[in-house]
PyMOL Python script that loads the backbone (N, CA, C, O; Angstrom):
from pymol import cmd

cmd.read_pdbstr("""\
ATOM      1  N   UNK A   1     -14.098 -21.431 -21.065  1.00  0.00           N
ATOM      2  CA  UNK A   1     -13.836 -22.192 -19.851  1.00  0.00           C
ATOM      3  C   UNK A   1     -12.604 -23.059 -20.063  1.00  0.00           C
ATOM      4  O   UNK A   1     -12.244 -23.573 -21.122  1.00  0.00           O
ATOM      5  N   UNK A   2     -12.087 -23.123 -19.003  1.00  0.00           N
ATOM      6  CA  UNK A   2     -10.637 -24.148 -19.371  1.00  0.00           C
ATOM      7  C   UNK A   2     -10.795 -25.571 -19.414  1.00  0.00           C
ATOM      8  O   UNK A   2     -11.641 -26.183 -18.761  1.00  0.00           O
ATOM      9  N   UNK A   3     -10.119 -25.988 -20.050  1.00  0.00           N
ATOM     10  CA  UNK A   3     -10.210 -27.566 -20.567  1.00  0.00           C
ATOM     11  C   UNK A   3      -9.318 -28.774 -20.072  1.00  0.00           C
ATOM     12  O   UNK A   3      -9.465 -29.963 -20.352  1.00  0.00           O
ATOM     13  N   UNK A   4      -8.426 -28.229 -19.328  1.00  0.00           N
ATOM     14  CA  UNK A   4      -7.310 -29.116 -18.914  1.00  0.00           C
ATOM     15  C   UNK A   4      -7.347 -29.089 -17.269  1.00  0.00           C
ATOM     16  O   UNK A   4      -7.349 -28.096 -16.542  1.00  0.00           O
ATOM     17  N   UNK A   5      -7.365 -29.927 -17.047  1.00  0.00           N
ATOM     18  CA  UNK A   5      -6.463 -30.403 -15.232  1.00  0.00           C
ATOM     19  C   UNK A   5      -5.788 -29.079 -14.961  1.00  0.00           C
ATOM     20  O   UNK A   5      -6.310 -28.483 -14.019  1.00  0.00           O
ATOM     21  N   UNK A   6      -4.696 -28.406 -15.568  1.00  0.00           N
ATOM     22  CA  UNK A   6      -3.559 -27.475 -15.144  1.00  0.00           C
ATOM     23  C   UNK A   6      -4.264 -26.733 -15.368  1.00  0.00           C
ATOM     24  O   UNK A   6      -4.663 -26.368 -14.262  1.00  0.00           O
ATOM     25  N   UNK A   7      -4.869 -26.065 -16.260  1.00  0.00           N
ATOM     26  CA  UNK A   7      -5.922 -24.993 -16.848  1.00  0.00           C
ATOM     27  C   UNK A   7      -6.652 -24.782 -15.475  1.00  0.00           C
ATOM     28  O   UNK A   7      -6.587 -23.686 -14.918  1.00  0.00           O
ATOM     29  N   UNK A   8      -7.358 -25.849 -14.922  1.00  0.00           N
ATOM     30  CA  UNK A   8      -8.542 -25.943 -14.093  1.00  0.00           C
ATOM     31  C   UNK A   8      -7.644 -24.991 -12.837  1.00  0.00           C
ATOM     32  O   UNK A   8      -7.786 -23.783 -12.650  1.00  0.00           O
ATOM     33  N   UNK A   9      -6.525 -26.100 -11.921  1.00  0.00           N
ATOM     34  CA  UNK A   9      -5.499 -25.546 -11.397  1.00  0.00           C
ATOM     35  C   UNK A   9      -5.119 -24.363 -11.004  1.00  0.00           C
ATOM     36  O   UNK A   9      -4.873 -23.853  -9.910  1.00  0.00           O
ATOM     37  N   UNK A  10      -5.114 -23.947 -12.301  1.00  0.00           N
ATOM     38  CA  UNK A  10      -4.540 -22.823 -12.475  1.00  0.00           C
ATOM     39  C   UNK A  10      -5.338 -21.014 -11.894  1.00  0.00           C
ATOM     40  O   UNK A  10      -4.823 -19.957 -11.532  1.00  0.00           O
ATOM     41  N   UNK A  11      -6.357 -21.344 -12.027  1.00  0.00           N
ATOM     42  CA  UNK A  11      -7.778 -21.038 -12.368  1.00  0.00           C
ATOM     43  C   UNK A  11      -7.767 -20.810 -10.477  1.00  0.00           C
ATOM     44  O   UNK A  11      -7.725 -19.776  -9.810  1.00  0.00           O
ATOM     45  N   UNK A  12      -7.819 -22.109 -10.110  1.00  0.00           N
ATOM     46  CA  UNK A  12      -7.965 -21.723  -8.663  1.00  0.00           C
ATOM     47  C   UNK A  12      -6.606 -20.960  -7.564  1.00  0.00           C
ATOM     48  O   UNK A  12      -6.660 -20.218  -6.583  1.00  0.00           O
ATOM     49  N   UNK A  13      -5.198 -21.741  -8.510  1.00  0.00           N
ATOM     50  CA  UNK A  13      -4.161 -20.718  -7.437  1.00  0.00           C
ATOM     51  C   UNK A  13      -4.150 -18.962  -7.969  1.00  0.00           C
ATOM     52  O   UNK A  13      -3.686 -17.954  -7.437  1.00  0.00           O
ATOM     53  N   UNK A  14      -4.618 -19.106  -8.780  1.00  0.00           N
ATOM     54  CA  UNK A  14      -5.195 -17.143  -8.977  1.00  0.00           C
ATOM     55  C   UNK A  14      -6.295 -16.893  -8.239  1.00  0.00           C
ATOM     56  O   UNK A  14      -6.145 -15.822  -7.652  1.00  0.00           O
ATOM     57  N   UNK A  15      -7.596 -17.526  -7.945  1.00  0.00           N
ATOM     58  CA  UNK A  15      -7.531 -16.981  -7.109  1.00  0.00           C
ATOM     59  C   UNK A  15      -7.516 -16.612  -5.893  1.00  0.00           C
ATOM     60  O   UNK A  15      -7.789 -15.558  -5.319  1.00  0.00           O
ATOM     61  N   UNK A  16      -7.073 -17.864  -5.493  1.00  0.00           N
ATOM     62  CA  UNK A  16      -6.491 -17.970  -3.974  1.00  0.00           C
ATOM     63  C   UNK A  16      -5.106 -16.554  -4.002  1.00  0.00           C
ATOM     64  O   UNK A  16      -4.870 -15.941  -2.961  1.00  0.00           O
ATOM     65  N   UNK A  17      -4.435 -16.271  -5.147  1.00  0.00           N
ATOM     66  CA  UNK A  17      -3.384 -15.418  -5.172  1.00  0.00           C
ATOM     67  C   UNK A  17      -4.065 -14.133  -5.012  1.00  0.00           C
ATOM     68  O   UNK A  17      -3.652 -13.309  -4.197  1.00  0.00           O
ATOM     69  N   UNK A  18      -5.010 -13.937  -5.692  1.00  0.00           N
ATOM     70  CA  UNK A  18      -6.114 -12.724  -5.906  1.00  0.00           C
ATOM     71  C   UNK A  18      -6.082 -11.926  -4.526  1.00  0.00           C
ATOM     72  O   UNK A  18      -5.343 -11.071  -4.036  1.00  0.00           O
ATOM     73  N   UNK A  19      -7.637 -12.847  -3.990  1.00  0.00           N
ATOM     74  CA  UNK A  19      -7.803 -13.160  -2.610  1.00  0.00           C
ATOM     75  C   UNK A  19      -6.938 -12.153  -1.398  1.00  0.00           C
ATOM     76  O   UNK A  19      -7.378 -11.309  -0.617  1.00  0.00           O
ATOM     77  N   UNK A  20      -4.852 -12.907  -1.751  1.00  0.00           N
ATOM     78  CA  UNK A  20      -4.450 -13.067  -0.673  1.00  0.00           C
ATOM     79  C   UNK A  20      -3.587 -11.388  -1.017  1.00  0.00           C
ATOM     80  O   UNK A  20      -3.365 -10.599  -0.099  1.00  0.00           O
ATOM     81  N   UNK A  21      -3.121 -11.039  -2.785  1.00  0.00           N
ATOM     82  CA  UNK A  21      -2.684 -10.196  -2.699  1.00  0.00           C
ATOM     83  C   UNK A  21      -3.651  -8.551  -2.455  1.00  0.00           C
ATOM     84  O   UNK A  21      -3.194  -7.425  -2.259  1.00  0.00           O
ATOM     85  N   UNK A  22      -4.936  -8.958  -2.554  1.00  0.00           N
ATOM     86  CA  UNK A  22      -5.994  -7.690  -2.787  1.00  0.00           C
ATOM     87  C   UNK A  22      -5.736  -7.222  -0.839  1.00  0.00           C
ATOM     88  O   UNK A  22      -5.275  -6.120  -0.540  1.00  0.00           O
ATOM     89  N   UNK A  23      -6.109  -8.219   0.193  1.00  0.00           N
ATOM     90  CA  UNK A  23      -5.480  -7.613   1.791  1.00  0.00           C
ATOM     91  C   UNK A  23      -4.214  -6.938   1.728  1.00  0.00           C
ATOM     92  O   UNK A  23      -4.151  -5.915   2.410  1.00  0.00           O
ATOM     93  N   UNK A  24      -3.430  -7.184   1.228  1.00  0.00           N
ATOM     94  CA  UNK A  24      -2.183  -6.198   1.206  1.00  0.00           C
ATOM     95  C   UNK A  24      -1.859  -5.050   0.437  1.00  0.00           C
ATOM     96  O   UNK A  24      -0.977  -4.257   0.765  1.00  0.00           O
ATOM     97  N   UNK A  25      -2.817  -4.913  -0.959  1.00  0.00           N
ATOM     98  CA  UNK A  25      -3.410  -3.767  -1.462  1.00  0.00           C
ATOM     99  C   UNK A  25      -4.125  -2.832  -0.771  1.00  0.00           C
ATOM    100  O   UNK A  25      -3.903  -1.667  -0.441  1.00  0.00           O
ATOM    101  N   UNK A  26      -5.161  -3.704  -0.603  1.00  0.00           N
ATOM    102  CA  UNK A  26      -6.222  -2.580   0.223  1.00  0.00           C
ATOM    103  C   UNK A  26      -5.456  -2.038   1.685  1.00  0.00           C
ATOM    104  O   UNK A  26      -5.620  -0.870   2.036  1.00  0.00           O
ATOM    105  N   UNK A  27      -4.784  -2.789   2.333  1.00  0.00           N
ATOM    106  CA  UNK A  27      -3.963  -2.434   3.387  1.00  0.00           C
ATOM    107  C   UNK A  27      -3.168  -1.054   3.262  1.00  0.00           C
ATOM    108  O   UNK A  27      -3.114  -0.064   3.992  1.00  0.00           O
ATOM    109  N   UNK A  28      -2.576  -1.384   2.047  1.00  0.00           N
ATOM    110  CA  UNK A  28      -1.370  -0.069   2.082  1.00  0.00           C
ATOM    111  C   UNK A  28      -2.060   0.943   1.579  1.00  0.00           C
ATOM    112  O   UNK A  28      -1.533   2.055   1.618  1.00  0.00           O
ATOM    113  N   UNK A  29      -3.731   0.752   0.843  1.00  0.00           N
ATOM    114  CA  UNK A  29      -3.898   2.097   0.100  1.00  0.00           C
ATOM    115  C   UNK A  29      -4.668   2.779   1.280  1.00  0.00           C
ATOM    116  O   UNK A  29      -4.850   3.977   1.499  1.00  0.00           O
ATOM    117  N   UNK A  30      -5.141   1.473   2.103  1.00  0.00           N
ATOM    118  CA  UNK A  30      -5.695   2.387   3.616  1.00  0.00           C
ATOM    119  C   UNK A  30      -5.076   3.253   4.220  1.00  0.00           C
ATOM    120  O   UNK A  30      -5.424   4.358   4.637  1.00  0.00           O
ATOM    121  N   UNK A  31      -3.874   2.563   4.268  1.00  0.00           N
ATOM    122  CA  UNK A  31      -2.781   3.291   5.424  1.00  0.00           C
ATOM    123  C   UNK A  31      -2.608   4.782   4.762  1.00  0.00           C
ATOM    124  O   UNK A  31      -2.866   5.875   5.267  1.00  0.00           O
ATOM    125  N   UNK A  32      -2.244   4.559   3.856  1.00  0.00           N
ATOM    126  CA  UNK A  32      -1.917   5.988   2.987  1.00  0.00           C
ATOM    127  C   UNK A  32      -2.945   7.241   3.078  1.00  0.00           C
ATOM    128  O   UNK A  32      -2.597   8.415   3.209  1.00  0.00           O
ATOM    129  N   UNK A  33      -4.445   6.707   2.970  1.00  0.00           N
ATOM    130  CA  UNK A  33      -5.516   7.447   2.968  1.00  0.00           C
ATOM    131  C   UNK A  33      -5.051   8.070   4.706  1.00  0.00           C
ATOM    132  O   UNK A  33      -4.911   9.204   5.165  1.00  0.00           O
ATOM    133  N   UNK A  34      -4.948   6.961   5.177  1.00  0.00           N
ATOM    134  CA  UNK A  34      -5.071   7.797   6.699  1.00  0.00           C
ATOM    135  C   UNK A  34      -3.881   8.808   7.177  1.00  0.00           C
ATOM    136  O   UNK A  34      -3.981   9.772   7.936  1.00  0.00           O
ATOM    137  N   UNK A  35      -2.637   8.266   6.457  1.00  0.00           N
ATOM    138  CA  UNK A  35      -1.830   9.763   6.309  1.00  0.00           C
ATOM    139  C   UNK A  35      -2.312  10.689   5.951  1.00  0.00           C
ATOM    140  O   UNK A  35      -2.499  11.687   6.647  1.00  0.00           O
ATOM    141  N   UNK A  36      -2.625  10.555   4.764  1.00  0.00           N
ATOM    142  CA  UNK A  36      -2.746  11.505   4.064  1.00  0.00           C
ATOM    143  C   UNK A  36      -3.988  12.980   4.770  1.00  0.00           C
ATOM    144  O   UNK A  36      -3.873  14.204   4.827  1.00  0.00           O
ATOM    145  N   UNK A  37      -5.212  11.881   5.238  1.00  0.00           N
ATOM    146  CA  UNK A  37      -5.888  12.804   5.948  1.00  0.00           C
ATOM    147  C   UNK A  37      -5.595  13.382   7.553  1.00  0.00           C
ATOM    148  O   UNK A  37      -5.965  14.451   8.038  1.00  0.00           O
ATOM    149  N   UNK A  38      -4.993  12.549   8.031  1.00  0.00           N
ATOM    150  CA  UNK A  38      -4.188  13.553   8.786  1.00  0.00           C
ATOM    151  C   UNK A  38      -3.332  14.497   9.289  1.00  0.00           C
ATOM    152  O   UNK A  38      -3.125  15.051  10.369  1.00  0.00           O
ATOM    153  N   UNK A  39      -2.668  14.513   7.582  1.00  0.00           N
ATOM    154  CA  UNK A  39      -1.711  15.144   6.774  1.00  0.00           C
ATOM    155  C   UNK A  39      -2.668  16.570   6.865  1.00  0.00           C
ATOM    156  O   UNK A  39      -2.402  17.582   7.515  1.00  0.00           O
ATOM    157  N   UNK A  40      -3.459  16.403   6.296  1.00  0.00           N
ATOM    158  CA  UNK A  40      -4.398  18.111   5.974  1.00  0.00           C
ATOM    159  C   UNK A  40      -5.285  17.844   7.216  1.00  0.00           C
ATOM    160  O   UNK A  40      -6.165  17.588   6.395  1.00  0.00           O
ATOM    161  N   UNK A  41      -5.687  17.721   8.006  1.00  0.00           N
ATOM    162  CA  UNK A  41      -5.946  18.238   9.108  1.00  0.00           C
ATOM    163  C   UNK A  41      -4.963  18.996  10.010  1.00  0.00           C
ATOM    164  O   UNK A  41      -5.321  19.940  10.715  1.00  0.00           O
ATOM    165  N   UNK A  42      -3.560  18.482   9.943  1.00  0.00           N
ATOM    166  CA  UNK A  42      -2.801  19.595  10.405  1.00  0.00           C
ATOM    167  C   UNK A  42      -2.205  18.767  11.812  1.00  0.00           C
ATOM    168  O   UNK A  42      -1.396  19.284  12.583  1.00  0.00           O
ATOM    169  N   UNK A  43      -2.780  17.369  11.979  1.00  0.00           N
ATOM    170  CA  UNK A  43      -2.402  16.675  13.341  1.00  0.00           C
ATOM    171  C   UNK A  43      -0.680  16.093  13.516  1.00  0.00           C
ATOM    172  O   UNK A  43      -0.535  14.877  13.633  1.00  0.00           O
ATOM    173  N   UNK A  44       0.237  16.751  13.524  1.00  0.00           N
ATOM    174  CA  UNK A  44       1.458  16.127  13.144  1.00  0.00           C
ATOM    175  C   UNK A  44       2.083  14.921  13.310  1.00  0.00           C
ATOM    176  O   UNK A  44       2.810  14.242  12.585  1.00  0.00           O
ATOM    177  N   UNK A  45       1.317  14.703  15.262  1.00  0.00           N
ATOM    178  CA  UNK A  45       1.863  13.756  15.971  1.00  0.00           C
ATOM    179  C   UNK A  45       0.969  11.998  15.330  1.00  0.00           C
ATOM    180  O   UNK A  45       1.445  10.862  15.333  1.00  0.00           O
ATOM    181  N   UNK A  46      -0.200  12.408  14.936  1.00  0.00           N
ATOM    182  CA  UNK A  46      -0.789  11.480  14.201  1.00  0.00           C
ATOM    183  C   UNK A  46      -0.729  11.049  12.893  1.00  0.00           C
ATOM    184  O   UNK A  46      -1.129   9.998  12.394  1.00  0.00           O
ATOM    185  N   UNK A  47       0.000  12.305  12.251  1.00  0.00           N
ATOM    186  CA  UNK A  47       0.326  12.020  10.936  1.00  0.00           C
ATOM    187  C   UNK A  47       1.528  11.169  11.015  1.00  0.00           C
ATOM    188  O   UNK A  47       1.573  10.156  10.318  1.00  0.00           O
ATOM    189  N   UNK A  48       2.815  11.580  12.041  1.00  0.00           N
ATOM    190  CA  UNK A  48       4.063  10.859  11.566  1.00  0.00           C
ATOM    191  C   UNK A  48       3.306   8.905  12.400  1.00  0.00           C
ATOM    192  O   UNK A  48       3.721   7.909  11.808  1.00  0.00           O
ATOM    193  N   UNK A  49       2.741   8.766  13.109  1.00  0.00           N
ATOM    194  CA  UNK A  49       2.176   7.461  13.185  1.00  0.00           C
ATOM    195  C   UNK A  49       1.640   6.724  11.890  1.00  0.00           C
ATOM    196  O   UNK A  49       2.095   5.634  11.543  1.00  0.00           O
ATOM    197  N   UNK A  50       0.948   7.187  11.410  1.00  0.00           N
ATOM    198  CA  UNK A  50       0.251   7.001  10.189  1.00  0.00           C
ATOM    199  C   UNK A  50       0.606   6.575   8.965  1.00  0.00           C
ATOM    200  O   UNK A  50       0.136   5.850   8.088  1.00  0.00           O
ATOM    201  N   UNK A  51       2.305   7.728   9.288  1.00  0.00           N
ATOM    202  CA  UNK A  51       3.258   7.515   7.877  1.00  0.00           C
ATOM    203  C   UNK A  51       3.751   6.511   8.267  1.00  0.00           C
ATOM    204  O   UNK A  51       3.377   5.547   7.598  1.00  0.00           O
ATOM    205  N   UNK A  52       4.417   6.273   9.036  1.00  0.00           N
ATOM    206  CA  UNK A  52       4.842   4.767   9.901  1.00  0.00           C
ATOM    207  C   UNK A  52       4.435   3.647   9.406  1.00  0.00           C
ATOM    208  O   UNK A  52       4.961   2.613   8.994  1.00  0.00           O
ATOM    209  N   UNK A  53       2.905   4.256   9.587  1.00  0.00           N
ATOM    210  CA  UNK A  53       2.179   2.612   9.337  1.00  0.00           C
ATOM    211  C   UNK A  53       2.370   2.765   7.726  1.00  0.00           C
ATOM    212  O   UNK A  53       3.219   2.118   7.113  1.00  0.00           O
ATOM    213  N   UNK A  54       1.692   3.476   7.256  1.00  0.00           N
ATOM    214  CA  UNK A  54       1.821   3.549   5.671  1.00  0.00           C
ATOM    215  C   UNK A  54       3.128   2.646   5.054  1.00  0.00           C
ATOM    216  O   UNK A  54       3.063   1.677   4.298  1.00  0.00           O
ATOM    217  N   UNK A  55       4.159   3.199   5.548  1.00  0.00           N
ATOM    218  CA  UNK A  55       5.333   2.678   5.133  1.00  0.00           C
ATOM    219  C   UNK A  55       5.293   1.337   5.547  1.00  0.00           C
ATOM    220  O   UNK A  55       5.321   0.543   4.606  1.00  0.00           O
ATOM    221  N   UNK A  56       5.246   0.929   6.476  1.00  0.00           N
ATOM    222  CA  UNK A  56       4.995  -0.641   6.638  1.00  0.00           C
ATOM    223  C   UNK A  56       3.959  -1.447   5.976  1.00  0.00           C
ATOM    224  O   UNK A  56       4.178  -2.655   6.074  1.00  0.00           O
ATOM    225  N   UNK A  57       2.871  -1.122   5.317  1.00  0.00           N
ATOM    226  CA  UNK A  57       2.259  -1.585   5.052  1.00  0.00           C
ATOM    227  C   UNK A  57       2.495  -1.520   3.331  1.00  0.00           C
ATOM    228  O   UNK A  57       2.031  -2.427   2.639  1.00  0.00           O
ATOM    229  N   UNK A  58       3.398  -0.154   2.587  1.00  0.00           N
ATOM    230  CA  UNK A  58       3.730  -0.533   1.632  1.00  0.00           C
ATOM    231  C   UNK A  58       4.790  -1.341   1.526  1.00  0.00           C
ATOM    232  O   UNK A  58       4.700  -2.095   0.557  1.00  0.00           O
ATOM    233  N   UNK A  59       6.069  -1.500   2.367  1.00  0.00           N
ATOM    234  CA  UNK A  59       6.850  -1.990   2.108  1.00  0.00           C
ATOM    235  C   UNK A  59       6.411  -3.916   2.600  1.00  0.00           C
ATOM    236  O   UNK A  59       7.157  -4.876   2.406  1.00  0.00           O
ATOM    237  N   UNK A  60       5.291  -3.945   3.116  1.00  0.00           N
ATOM    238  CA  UNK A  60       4.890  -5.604   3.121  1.00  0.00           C
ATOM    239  C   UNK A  60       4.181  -5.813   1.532  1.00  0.00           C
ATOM    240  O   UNK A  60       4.049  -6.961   1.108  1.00  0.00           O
ATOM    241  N   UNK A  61       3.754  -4.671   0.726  1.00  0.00           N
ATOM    242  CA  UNK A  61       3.309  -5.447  -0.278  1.00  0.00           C
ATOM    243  C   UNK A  61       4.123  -5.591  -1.174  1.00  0.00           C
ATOM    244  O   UNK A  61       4.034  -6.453  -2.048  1.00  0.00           O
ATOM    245  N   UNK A  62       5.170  -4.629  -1.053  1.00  0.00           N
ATOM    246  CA  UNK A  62       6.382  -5.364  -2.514  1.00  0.00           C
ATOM    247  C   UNK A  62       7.117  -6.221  -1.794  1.00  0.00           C
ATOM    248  O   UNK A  62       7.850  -6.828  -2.574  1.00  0.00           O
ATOM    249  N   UNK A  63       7.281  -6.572  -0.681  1.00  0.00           N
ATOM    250  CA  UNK A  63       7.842  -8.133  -0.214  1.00  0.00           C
ATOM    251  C   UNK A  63       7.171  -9.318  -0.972  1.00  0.00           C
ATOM    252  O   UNK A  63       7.589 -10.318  -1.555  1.00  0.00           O
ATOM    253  N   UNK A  64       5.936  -8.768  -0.707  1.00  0.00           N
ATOM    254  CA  UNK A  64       5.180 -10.123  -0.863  1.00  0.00           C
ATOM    255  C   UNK A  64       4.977 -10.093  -2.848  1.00  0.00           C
ATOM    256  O   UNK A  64       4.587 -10.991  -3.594  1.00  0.00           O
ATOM    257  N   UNK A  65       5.457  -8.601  -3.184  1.00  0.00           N
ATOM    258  CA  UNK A  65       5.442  -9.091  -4.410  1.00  0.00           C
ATOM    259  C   UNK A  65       3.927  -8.604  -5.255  1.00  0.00           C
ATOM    260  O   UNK A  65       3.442  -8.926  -6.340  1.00  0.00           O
ATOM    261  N   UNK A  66       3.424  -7.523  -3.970  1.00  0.00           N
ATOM    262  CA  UNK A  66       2.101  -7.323  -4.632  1.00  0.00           C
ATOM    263  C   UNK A  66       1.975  -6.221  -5.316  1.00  0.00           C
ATOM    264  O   UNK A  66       0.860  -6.087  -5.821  1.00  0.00           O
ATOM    265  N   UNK A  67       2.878  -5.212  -5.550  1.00  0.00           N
ATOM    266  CA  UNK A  67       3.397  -3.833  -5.960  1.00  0.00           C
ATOM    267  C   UNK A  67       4.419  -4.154  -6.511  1.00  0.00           C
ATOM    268  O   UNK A  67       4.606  -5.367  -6.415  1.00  0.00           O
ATOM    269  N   UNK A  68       5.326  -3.531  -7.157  1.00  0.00           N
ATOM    270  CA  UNK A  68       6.881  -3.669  -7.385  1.00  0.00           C
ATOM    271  C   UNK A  68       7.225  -2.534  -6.319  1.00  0.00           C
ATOM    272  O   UNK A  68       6.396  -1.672  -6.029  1.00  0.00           O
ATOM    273  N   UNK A  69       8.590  -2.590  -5.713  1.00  0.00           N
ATOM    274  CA  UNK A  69       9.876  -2.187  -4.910  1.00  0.00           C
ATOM    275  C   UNK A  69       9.473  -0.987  -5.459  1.00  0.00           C
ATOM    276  O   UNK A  69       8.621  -0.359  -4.830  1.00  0.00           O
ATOM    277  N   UNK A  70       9.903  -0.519  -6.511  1.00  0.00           N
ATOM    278  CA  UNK A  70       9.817   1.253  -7.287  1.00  0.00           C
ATOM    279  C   UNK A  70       8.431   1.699  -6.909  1.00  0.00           C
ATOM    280  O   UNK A  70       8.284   2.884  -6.612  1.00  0.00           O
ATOM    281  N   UNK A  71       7.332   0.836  -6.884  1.00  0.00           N
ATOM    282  CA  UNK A  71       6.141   1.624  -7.096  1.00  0.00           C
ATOM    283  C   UNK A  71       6.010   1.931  -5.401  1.00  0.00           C
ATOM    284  O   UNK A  71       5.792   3.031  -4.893  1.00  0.00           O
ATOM    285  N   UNK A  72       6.180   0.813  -4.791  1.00  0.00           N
ATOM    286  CA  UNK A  72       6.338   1.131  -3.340  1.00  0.00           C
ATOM    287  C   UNK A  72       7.286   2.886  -2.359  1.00  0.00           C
ATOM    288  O   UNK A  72       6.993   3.657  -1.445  1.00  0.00           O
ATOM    289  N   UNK A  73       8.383   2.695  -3.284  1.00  0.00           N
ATOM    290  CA  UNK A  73       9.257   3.338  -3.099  1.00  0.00           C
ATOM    291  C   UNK A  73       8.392   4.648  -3.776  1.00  0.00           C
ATOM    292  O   UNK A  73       7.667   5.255  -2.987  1.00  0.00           O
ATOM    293  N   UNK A  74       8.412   4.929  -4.622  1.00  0.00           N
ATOM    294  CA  UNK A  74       7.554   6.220  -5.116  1.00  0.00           C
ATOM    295  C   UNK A  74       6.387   6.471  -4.132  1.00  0.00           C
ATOM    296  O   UNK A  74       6.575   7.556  -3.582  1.00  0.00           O
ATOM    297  N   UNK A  75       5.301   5.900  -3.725  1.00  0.00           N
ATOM    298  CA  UNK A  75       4.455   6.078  -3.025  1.00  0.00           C
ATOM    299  C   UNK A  75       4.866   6.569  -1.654  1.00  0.00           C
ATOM    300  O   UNK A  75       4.017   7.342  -1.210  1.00  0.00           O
ATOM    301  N   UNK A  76       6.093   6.339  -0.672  1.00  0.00           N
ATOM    302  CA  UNK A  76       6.691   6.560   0.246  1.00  0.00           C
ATOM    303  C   UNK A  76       7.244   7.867  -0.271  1.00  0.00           C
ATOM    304  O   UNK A  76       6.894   8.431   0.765  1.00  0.00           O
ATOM    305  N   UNK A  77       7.475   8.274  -0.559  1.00  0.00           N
ATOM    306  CA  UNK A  77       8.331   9.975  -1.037  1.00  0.00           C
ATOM    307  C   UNK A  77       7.462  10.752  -1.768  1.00  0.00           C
ATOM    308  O   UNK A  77       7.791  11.921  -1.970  1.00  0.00           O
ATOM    309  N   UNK A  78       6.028  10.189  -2.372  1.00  0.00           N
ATOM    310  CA  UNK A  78       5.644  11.001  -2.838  1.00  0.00           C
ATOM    311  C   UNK A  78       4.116  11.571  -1.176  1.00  0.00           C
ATOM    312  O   UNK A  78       3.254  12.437  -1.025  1.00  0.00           O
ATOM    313  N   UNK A  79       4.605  10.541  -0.482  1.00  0.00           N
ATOM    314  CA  UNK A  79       3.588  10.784   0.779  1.00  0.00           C
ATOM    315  C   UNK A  79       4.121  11.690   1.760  1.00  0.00           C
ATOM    316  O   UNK A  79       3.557  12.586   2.388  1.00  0.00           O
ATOM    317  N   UNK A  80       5.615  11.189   1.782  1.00  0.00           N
ATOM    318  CA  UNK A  80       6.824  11.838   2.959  1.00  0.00           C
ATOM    319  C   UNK A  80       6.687  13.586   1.999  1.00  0.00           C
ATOM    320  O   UNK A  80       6.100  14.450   2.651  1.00  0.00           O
ATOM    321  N   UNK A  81       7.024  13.870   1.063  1.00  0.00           N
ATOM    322  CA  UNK A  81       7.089  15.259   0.010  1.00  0.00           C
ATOM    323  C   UNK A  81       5.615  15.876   0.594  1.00  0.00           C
ATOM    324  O   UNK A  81       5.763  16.829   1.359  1.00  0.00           O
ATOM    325  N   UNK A  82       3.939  15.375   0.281  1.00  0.00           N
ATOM    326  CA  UNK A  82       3.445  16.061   1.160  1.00  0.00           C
ATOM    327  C   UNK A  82       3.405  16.165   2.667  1.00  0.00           C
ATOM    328  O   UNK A  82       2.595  17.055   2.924  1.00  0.00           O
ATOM    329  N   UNK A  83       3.866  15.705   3.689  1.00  0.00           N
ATOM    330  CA  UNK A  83       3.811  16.054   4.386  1.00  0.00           C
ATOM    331  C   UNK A  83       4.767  17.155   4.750  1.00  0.00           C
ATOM    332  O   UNK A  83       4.437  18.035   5.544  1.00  0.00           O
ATOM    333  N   UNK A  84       6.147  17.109   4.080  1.00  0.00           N
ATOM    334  CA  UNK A  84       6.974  18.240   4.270  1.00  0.00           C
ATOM    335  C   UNK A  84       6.079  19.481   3.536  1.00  0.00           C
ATOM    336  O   UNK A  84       6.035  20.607   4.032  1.00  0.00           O
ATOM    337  N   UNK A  85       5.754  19.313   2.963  1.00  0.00           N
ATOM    338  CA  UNK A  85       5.086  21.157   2.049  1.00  0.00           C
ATOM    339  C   UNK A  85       4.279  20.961   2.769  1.00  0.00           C
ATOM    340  O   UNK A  85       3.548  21.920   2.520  1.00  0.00           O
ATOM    341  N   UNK A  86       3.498  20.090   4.008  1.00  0.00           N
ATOM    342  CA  UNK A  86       1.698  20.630   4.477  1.00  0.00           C
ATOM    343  C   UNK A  86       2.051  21.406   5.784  1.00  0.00           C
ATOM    344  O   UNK A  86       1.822  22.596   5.999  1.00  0.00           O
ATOM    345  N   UNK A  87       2.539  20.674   6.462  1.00  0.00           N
ATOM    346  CA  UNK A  87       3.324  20.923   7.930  1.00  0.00           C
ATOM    347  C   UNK A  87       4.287  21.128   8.482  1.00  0.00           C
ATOM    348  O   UNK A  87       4.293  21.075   9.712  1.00  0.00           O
ATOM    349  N   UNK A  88       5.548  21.463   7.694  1.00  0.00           N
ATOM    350  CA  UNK A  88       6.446  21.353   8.177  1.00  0.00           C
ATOM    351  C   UNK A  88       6.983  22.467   7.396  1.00  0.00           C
ATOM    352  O   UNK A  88       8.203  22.586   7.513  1.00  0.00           O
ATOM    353  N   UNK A  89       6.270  23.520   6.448  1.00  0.00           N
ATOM    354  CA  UNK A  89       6.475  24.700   6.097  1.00  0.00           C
ATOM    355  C   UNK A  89       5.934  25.688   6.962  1.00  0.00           C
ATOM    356  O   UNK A  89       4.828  25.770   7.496  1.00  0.00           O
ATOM    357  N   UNK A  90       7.064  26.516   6.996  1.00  0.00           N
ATOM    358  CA  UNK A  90       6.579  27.817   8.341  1.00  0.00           C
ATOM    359  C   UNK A  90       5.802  28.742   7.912  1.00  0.00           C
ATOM    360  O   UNK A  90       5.422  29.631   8.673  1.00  0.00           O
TER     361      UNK A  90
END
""", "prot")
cmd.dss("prot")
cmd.show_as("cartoon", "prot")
cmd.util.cbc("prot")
cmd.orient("prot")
């Protein structure tokens, strides 16, 4: 257990940080799921919505610092890559 004032502190802005970065996690890994499954259902016009959101919702968590920029960025191309090989191959 921590022993100090700052220790104590400390203790609570994690997890108030926790807390605030886990909504913007769970956010973007939602969004993604819901591409993704509308990705293999074959719905196009719902998929490119989806990716939309996806992308917005990853690119709010490396703003905020809850992902890094690269990991964000990988997740966006590796989502945009399946949808080109699911649907958009003749």
């Amino acid at each position: 257990m921590a022993n100090t004032k700052s220790a104590i502190k400390n203790i609570r802005k994690n997890e108030r940080r926790r807390l605030r970065n886990q909504v913007f996690r769970t956010r973007a890994r939602t969004m993604v799921k819901k591409a993704r499954l509308a990705i293999m259902a074959g719905r196009v016009e719902e998929a490119q919505e989806a990716i939309r959101q996806a992308y917005s919702a990853l690119d709010k968590a490396a703003e905020k610092g809850v992902i890094h920029k690269n990991n964000a960025a990988r997740r966006k191309a590796r989502l945009m890559r399946f949808f080109n090989q699911t649907l958009r191959t003749p």
